[in-house]
C-alpha positions as a LaTeX table, in Angstrom:
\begin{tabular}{lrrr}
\hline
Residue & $x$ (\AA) & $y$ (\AA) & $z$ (\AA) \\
\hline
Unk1 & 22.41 & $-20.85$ & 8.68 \\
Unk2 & 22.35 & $-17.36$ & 9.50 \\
Unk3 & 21.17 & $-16.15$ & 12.71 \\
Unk4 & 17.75 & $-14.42$ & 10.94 \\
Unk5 & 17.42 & $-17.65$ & 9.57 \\
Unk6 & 17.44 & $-19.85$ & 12.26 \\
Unk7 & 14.87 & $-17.56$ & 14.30 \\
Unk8 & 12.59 & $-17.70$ & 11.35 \\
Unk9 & 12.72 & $-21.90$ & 11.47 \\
Unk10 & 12.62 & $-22.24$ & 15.50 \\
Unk11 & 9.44 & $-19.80$ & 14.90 \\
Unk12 & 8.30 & $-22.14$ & 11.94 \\
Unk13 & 8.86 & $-25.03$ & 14.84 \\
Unk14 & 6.86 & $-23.14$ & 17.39 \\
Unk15 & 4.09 & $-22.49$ & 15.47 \\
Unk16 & 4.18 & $-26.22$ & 13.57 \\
Unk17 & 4.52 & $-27.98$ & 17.44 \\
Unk18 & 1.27 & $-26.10$ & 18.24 \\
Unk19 & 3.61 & $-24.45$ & 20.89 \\
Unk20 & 2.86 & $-20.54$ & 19.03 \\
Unk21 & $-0.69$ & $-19.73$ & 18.53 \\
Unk22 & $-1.13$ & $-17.26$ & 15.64 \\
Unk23 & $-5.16$ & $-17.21$ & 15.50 \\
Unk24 & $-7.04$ & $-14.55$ & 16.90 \\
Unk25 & $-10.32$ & $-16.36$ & 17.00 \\
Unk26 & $-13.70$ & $-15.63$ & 16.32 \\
Unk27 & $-14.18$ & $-12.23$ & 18.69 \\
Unk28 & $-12.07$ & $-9.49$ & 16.75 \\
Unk29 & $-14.49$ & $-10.62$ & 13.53 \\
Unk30 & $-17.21$ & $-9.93$ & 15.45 \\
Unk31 & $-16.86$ & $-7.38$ & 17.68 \\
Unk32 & $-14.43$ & $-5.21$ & 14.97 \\
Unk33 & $-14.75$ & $-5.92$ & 11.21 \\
Unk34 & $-18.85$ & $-6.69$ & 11.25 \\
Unk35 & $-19.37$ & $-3.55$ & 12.86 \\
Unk36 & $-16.84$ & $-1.66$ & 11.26 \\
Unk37 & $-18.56$ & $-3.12$ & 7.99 \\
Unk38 & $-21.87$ & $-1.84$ & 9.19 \\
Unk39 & $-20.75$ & 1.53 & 10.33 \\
Unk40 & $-19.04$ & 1.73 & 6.09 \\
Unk41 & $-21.88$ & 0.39 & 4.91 \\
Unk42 & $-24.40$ & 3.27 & 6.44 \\
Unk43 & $-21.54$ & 6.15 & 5.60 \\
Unk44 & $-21.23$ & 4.77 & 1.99 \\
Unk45 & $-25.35$ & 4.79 & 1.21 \\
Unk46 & $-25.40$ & 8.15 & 2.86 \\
Unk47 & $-22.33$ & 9.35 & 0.98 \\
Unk48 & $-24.05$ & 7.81 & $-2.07$ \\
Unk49 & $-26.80$ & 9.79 & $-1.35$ \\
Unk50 & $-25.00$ & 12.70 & $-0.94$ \\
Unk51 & $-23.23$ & 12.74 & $-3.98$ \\
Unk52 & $-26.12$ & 12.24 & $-6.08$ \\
Unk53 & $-28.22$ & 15.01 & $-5.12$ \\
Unk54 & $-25.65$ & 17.12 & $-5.62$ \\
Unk55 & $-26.24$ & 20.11 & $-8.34$ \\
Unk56 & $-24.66$ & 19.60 & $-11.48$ \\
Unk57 & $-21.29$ & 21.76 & $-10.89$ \\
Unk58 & $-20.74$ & 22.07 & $-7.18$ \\
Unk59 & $-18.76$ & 19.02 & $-6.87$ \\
Unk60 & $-15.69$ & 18.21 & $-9.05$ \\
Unk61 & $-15.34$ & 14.33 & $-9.89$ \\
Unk62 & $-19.02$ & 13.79 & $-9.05$ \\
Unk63 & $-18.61$ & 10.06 & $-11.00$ \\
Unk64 & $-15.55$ & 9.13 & $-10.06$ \\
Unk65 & $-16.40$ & 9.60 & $-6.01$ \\
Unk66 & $-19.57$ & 7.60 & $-6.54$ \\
Unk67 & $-17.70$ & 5.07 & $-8.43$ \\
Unk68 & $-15.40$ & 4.75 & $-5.50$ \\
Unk69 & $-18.19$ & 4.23 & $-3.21$ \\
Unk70 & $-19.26$ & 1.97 & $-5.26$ \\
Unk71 & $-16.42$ & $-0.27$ & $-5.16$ \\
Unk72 & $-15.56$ & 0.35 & $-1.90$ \\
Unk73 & $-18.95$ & $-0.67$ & $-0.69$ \\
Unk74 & $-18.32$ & $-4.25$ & $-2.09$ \\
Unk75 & $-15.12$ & $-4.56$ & $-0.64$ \\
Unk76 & $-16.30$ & $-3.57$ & 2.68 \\
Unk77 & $-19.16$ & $-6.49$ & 2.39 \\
Unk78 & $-16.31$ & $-8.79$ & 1.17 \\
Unk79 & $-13.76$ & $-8.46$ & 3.88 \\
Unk80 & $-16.20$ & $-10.07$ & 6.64 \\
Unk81 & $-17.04$ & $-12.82$ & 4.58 \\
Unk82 & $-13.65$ & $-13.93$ & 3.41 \\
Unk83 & $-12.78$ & $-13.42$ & 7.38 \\
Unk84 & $-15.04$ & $-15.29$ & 8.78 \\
Unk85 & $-13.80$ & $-18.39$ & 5.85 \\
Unk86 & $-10.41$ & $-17.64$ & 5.79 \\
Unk87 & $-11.03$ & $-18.51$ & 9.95 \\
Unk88 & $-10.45$ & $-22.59$ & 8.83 \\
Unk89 & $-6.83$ & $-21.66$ & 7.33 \\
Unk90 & $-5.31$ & $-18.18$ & 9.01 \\
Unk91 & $-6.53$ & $-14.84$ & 10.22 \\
Unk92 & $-4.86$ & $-11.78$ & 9.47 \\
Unk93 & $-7.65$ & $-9.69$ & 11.22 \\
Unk94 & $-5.09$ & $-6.29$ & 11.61 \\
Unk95 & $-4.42$ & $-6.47$ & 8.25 \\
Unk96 & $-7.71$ & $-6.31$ & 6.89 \\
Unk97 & $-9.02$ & $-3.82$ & 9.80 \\
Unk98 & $-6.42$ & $-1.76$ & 8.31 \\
Unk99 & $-7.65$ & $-2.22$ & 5.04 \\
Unk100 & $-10.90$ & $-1.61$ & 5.48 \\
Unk101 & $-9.91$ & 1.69 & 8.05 \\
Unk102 & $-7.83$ & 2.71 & 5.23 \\
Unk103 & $-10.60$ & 2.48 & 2.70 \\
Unk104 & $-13.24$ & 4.15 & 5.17 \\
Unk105 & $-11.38$ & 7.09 & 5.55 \\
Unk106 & $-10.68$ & 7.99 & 2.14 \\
Unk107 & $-14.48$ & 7.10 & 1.96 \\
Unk108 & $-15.79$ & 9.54 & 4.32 \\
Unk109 & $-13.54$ & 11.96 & 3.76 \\
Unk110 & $-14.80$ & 12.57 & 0.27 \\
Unk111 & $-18.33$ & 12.33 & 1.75 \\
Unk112 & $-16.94$ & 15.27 & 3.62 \\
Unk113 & $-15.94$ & 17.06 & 0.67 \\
Unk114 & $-18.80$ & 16.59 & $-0.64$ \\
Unk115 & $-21.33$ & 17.61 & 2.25 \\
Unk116 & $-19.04$ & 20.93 & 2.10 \\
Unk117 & $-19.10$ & 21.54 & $-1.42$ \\
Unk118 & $-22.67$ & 20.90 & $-1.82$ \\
Unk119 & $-26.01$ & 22.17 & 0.40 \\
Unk120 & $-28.14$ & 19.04 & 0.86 \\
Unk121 & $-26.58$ & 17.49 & 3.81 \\
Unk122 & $-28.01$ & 18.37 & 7.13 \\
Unk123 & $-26.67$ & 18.75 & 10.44 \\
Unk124 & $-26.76$ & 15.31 & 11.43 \\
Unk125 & $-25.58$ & 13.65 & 8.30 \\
Unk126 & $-22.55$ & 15.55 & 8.72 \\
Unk127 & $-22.35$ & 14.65 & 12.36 \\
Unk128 & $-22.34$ & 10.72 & 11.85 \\
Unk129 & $-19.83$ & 11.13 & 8.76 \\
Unk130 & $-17.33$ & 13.03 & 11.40 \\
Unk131 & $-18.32$ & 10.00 & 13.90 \\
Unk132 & $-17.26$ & 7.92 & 10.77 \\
Unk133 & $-14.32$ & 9.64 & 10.13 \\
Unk134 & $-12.71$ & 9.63 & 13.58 \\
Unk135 & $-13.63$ & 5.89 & 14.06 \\
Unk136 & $-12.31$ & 5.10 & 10.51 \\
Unk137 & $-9.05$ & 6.97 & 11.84 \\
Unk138 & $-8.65$ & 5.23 & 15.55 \\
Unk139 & $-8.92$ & 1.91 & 13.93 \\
Unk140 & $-6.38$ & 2.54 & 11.46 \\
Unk141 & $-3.96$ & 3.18 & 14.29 \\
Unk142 & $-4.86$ & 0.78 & 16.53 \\
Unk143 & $-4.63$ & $-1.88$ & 13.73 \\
Unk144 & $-1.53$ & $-0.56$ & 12.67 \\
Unk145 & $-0.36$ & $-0.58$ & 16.34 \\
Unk146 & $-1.14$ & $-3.96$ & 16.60 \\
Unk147 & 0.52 & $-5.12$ & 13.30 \\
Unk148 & 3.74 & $-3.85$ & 14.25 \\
Unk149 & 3.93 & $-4.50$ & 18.30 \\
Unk150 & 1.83 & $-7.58$ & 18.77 \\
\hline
\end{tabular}
């Protein structure tokens, strides 16, 4: 066997022997995805909001973005609930706080567009989709950080 090989099976050993503990438990569910989730879930009904009050004209791909919040919306609803059930077999909890970062950004920032491109957002809508934003963006990197150096 090569030498990649035979760290990959005296991992597999490890982590078979009980030896290697791969689960993160129940406390990065709760105290990041389920209130990441919530923190989507209020952007997205704003951004919904948003979007649909929007005159006819001011904003380009008016269907399309609400069609993504749409989707997105489920998703976000999704990811805690196959987390917390996925918990009996394996956790991949900086995966899907990347996914779900990932998915928030791209999220609010076309909320952004939107509150720019159109005049019925006020002052404080647009201050807790920048709150969004910059959250959405720290927990990409810190899950990302985490995926690759822990």
């Amino acid at each position: 066997m090569s030498g990649v090989t035979d760290r990959l099976y005296s991992i597999a050993q490890k982590i078979n022997s009980k030896q290697l503990n791969t689960e993160l438990g129940y406390a990065p569910i709760v105290t990041m995805v389920i209130p990441f989730t919530v923190l989507y879930t209020i952007a997205n009904l704003t951004g919904h909001e948003i979007v649909d009050t929007c005159a006819e004209g001011k904003l380009k791909g008016k269907e399309d973005i609400k069609k993504y919040l749409d989707y997105t919306l489920v998703a976000a609803i999704t990811i805690p609930i196959t987390l917390l059930y996925s918990k009996l077999v394996t956790k991949d909890v900086p995966g899907y706080i990347a996914a779900l970062s990932l998915m928030t950004v791209i999220g609010t920032s076309m909320i952004a567009h939107a509150m720019n491109k159109c005049d019925n957002a006020n002052d404080t809508q647009k201050s807790y989709n920048s709150i969004y934003l910059t959250v959405s963006i720290l927990a990409l990197l810190f899950s990302v950080f985490i995926m690759v150096f822990a």
